[in-house]
DRENLUMBA-438088 format. One record per residue (C-alpha): residue number from 1; x, y, z. Coordinates in Angstrom, 2 decimals. Layout:
N
+-----+---------+---------+---------+
!   k !      px !      py !      pz !
+-----+---------+---------+---------+
! NUM !       X !       Y !       Z !
...
+-----+---------+---------+---------+
//
This chain:
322
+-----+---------+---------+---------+
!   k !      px !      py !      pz !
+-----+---------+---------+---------+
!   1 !  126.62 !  113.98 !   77.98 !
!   2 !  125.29 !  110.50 !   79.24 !
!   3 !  127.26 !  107.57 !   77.69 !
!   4 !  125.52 !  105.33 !   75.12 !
!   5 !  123.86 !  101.98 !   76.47 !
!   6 !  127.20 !   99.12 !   76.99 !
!   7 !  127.78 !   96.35 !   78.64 !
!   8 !  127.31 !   95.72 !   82.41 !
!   9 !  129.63 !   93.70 !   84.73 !
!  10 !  126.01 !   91.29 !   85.11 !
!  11 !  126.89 !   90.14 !   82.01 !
!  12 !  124.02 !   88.64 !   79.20 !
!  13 !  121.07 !   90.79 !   78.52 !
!  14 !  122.11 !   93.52 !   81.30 !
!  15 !  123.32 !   97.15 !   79.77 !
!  16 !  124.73 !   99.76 !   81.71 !
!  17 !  124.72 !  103.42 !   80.81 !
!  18 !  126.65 !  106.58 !   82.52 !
!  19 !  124.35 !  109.82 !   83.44 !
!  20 !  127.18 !  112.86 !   83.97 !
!  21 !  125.79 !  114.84 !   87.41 !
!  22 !  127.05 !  118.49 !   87.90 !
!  23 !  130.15 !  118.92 !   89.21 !
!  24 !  130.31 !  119.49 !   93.20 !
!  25 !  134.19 !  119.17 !   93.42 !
!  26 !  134.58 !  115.60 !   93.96 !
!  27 !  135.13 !  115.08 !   90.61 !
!  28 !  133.92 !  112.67 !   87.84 !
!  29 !  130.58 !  112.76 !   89.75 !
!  30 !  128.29 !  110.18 !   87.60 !
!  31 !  125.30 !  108.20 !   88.07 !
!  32 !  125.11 !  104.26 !   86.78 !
!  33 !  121.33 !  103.21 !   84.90 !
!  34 !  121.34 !   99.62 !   84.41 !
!  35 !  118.82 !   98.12 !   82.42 !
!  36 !  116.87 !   94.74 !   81.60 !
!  37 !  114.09 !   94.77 !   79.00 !
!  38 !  111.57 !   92.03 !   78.43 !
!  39 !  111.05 !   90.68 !   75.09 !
!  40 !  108.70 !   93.17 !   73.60 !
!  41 !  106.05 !   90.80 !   71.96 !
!  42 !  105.74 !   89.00 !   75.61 !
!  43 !  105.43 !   91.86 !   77.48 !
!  44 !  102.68 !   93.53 !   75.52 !
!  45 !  100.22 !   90.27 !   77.23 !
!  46 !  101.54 !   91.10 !   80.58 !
!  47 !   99.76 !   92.77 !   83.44 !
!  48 !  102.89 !   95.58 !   83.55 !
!  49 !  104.02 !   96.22 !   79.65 !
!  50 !  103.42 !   99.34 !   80.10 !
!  51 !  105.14 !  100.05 !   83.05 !
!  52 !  109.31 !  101.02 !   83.98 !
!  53 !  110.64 !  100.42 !   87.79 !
!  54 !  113.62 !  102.12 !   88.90 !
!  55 !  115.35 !  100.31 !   91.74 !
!  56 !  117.84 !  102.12 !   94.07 !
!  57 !  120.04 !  100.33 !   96.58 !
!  58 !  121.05 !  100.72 !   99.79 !
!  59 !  123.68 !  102.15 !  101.96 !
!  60 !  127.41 !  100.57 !  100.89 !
!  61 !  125.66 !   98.50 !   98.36 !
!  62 !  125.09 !   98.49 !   94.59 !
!  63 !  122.78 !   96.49 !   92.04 !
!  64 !  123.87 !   93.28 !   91.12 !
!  65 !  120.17 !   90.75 !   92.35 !
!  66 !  119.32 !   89.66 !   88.48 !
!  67 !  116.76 !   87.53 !   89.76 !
!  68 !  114.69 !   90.94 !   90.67 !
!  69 !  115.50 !   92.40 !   87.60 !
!  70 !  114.05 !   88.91 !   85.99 !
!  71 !  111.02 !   88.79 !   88.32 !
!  72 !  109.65 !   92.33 !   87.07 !
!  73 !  110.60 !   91.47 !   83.27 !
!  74 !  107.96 !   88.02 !   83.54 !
!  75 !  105.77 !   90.73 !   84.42 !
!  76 !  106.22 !   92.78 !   81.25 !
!  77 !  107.89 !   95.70 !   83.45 !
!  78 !  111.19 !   97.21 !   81.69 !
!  79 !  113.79 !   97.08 !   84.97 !
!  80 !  115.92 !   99.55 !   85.64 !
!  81 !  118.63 !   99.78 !   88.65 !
!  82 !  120.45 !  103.00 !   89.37 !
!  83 !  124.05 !  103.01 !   91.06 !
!  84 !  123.65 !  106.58 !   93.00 !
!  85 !  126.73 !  108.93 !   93.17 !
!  86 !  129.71 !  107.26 !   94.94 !
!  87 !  128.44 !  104.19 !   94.75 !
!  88 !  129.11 !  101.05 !   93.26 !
!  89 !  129.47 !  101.42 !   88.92 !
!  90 !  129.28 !  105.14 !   90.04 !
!  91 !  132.13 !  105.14 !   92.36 !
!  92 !  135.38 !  107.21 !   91.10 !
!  93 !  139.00 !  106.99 !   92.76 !
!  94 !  139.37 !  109.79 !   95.73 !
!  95 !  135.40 !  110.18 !   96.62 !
!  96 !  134.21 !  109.31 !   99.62 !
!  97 !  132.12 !  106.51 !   99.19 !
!  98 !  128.51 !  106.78 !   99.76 !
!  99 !  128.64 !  110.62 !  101.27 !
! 100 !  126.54 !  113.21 !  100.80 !
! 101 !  124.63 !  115.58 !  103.08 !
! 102 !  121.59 !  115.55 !  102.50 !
! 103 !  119.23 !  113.02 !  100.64 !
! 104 !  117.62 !  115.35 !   98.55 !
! 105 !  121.03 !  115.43 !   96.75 !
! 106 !  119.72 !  112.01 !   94.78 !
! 107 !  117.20 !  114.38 !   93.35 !
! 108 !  119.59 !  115.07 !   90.41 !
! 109 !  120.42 !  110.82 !   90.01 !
! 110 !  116.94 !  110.10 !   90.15 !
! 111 !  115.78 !  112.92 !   87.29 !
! 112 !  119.02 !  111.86 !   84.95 !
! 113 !  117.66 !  108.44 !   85.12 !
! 114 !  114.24 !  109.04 !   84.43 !
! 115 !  115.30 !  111.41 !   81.66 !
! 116 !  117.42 !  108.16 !   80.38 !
! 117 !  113.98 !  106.70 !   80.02 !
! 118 !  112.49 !  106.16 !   76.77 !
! 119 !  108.98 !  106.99 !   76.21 !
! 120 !  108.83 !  107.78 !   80.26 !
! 121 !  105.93 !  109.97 !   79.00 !
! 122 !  103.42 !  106.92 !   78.20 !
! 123 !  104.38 !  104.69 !   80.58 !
! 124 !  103.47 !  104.26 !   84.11 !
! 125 !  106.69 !  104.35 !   86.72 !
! 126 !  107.67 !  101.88 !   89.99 !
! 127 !  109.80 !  103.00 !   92.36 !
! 128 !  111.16 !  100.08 !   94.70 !
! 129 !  114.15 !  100.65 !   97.06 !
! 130 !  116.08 !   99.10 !   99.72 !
! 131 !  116.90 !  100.16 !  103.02 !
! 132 !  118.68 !  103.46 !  102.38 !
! 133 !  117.36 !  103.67 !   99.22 !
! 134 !  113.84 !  103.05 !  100.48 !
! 135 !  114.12 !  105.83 !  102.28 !
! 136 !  115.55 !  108.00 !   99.65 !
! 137 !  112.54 !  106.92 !   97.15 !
! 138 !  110.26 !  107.96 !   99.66 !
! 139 !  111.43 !  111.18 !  100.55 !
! 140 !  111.32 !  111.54 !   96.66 !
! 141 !  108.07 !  110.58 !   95.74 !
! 142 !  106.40 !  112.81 !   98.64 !
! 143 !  108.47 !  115.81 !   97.14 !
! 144 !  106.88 !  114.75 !   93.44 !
! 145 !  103.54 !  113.70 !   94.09 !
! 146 !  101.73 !  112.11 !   90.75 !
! 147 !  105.27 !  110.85 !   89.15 !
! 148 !  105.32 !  107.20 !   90.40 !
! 149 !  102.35 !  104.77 !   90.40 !
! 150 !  103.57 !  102.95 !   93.07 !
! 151 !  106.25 !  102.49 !   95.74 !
! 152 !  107.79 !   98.86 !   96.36 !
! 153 !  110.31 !   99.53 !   99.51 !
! 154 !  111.96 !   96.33 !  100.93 !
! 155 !  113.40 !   96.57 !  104.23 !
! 156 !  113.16 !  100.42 !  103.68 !
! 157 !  115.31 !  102.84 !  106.36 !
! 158 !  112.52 !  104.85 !  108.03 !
! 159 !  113.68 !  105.11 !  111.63 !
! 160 !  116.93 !  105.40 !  113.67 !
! 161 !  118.04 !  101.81 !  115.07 !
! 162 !  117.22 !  103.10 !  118.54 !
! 163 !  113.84 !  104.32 !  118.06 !
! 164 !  112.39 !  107.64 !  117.55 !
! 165 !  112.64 !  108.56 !  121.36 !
! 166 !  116.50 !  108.67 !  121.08 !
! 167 !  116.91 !  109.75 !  117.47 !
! 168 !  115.25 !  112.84 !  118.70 !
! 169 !  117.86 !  113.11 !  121.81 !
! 170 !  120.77 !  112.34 !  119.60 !
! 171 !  119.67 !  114.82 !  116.33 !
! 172 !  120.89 !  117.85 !  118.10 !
! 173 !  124.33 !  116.60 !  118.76 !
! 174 !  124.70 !  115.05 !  115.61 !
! 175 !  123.62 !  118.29 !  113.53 !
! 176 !  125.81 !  120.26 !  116.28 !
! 177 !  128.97 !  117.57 !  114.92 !
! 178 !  128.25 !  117.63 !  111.26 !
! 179 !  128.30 !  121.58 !  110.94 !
! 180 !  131.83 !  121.58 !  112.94 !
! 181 !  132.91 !  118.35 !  111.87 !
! 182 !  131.35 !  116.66 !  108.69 !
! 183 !  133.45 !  114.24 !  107.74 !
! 184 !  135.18 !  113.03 !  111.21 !
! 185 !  135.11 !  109.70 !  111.87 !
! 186 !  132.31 !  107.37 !  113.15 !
! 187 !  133.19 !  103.90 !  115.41 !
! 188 !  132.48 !  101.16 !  112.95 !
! 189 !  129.33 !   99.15 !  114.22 !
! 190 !  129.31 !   96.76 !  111.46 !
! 191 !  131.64 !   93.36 !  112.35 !
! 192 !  130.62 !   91.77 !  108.79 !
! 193 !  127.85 !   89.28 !  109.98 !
! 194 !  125.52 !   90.90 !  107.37 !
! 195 !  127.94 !   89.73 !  104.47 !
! 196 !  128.66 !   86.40 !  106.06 !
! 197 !  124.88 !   85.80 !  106.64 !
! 198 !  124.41 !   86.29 !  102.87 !
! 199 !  127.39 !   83.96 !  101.84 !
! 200 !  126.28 !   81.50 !  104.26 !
! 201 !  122.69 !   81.90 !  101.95 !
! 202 !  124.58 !   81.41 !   98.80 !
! 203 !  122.95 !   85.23 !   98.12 !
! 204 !  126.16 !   87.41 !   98.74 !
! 205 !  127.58 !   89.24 !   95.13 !
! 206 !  130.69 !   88.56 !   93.35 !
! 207 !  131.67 !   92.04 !   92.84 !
! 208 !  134.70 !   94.19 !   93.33 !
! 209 !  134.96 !   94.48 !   97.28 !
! 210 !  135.33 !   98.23 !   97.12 !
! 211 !  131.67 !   98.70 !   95.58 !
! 212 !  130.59 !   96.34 !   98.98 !
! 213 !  133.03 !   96.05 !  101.63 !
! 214 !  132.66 !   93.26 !  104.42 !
! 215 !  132.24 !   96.02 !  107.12 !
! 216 !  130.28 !   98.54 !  104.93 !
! 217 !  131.88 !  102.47 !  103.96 !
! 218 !  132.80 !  104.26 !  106.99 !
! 219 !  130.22 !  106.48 !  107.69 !
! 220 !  130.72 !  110.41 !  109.19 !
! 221 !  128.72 !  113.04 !  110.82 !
! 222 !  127.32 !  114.77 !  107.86 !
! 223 !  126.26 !  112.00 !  105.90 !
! 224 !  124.24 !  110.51 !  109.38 !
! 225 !  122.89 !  114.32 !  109.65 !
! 226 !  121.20 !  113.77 !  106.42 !
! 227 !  119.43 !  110.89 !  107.23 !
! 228 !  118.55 !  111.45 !  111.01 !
! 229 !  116.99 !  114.51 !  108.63 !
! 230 !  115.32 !  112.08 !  106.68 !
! 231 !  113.86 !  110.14 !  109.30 !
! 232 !  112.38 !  113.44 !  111.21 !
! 233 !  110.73 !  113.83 !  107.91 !
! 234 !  109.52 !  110.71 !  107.61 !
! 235 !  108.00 !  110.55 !  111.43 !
! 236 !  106.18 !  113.91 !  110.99 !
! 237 !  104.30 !  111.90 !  108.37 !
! 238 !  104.62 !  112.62 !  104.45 !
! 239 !  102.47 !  111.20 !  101.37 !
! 240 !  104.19 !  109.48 !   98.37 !
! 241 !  101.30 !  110.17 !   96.31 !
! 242 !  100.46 !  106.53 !   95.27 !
! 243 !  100.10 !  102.79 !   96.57 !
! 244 !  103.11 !  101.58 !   98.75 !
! 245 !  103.98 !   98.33 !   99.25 !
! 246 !  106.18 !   97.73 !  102.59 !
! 247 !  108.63 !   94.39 !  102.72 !
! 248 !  110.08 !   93.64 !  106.25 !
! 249 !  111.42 !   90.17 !  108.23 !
! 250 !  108.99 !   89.18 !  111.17 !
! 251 !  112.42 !   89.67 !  113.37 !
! 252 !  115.57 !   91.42 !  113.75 !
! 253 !  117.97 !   90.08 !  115.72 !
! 254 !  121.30 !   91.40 !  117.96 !
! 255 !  123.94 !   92.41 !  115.25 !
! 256 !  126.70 !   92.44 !  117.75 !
! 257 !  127.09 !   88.63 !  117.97 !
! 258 !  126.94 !   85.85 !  115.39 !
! 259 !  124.74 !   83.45 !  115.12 !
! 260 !  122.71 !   81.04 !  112.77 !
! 261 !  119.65 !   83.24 !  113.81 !
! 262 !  121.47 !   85.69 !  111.58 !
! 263 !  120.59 !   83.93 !  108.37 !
! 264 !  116.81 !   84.44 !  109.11 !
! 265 !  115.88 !   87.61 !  110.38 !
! 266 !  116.96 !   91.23 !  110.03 !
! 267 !  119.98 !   92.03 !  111.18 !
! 268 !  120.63 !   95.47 !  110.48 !
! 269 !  116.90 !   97.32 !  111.23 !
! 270 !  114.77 !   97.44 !  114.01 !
! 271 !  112.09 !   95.99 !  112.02 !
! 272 !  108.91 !   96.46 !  114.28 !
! 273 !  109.95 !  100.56 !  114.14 !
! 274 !  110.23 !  100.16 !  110.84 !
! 275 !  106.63 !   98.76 !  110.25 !
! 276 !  105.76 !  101.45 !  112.78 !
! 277 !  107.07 !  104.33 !  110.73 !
! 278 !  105.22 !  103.20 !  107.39 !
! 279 !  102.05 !  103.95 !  108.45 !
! 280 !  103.35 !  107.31 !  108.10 !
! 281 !  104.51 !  107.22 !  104.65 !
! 282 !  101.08 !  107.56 !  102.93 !
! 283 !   97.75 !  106.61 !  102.48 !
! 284 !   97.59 !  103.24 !  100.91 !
! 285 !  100.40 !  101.36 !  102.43 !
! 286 !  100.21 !   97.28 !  102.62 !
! 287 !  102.60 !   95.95 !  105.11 !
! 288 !  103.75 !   92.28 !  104.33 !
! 289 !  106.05 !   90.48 !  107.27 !
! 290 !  108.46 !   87.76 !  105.61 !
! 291 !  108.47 !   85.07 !  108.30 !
! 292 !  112.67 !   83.82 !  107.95 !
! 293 !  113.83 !   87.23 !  105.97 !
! 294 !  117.32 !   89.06 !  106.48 !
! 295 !  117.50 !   92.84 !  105.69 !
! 296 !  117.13 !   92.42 !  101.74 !
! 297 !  114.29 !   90.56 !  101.95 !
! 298 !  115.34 !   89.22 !   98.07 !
! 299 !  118.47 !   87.65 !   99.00 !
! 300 !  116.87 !   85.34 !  102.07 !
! 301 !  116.68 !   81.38 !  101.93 !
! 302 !  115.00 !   79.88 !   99.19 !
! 303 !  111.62 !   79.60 !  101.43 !
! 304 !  111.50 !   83.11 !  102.56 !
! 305 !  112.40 !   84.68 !   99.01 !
! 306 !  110.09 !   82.75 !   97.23 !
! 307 !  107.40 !   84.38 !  100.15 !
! 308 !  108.53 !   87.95 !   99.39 !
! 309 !  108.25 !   87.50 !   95.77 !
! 310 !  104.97 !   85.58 !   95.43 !
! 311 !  103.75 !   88.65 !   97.98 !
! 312 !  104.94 !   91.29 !   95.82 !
! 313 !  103.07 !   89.90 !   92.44 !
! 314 !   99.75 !   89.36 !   94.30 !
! 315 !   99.76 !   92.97 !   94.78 !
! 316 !  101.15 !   93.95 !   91.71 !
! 317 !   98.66 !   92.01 !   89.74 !
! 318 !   95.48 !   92.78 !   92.22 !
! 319 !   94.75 !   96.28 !   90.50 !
! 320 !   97.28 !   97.99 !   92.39 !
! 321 !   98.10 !  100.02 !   89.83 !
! 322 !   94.39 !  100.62 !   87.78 !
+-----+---------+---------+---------+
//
């Protein structure tokens, strides 16, 4: 049974809830729902009071940017952030963080956290993710066309780093690994310039380092199975069902090497494949490049957030949704 609404580690008017998943042997395997509500009385003279957005993070991350929770509340929206299995809030002692084997696991996160959604029934529903979790979203909504309204996806993960030529060379050998091998290990490719690009932004969280490790979760052969999988998916072309709305930097940069450079462009994505692949995702997709925007487009500079946000209402508020 999910746990009543409580307090979240955000503190003030953010509540956190547990949603119990079925049991796959990991044990204690739980979802996280946080939740921000807009005063009621404002919201009902805002352009989304009737609307709820479920955000879902990306890989090694959790929720914790209350200004994005804040931004969709002005707007009347009721915000809601879900932790996924193994990650973050939803992380228990002995799992393997962030693993699964296929996407379409999340299924089961995202319907106990709709379910945990009052009045879902009357309302219209926003789905935004990041990076991973764009991707997961997407995958979703194309699998349950009709549900959402509309698809915010900032910096989502639609293609391999090295392009869809080589993603297709290396799926064999990674499916080939992750049916004899699953969870052997990976080389870690992540030195921690992500992390120290956000600190040097003022943007990086103040949460326990397990739910967000400097160097990210180690990462294995059948959790990168599932989301070459996801990516073949995504290049074959799909159709959320409803208006998209595509975030992305103007640059990515080398993430081998630090530099200042790394504080304004995407260091993690390839973000002209990216752009690429979301012309793929639907048929009404709007593709806005943040000129000075790392990976999560919402924790850039000042100048470049302020861009991605001011983006993001015009669209909202243009009839979007209607």
């Amino acid at each position: 049974m999910a746990s009543a609404w409580g307090p979240d580690i955000l503190g003030g008017s953010f509540r956190q809830r547990t949603l119990p998943l079925d049991d796959d042997g990991s044990g204690d395997l739980v979802a996280t729902l946080v939740r921000r509500m807009p005063n009621p009385l404002a919201s009902a003279l805002q352009p989304l009071g009737d609307v709820d957005v479920l955000y879902v993070h990306g890989w090694s991350d959790y929720f914790f940017q209350t200004d994005l929770a804040r931004f969709w509340n002005r707007l009347g929206a009721r915000f809601h952030a879900l932790d996924l299995r193994r990650y973050g809030r939803s992380l228990r002692e002995g799992q393997r963080p962030g693993y699964v084997t296929s996407l379409d696991e999340y299924d089961a996160d995202i319907e106990a956290a709709l379910d945990a959604m009052p009045g879902r029934d009357r309302r219209r529903l926003v789905l935004m993710g990041h990076s991973t979790g764009g991707l997961t979203l997407t995958l979703w909504a194309a699998r349950h066309p009709g549900v959402a309204s509309a698809l915010v996806l900032n910096s989502p993960w639609l293609e391999l780093q090295t392009g869809a030529f080589a993603r297709q060379a290396l799926a064999p050998l990674v499916q080939a690994r992750a049916r004899i091998d699953p969870l052997g290990p990976h080389p870690g490719v992540d030195l921690g310039f992500y992390s120290r690009a956000q600190r040097e932004l003022g943007t990086h969280p103040n949460g326990p380092e397990a739910w967000r490790p400097e160097r990210g979760f180690a990462t294995h052969p059948g959790w990168l199975a599932a989301v070459i999988a996801g990516h073949s998916r995504i290049a074959t072309g799909v159709d959320v069902g409803c208006p998209a709305f595509v975030l992305l930097s103007t640059t990515s940069t080398n993430p081998f090497s630090w530099g200042e450079h790394m504080t304004s462009a995407d260091a993690v994505l390839m973000v002209d494949d990216i752009a690429r692949a979301a012309t793929r995702i639907g048929r009404d997709v709007s593709i806005a490049r943040i000129e000075g925007a790392i990976h999560d487009v919402f924790l850039s500079a000042p100048e470049p957030r302020a861009a991605a946000f001011t983006q993001l209402r015009r669209w909202l508020t243009a009839g979007t949704l209607d």
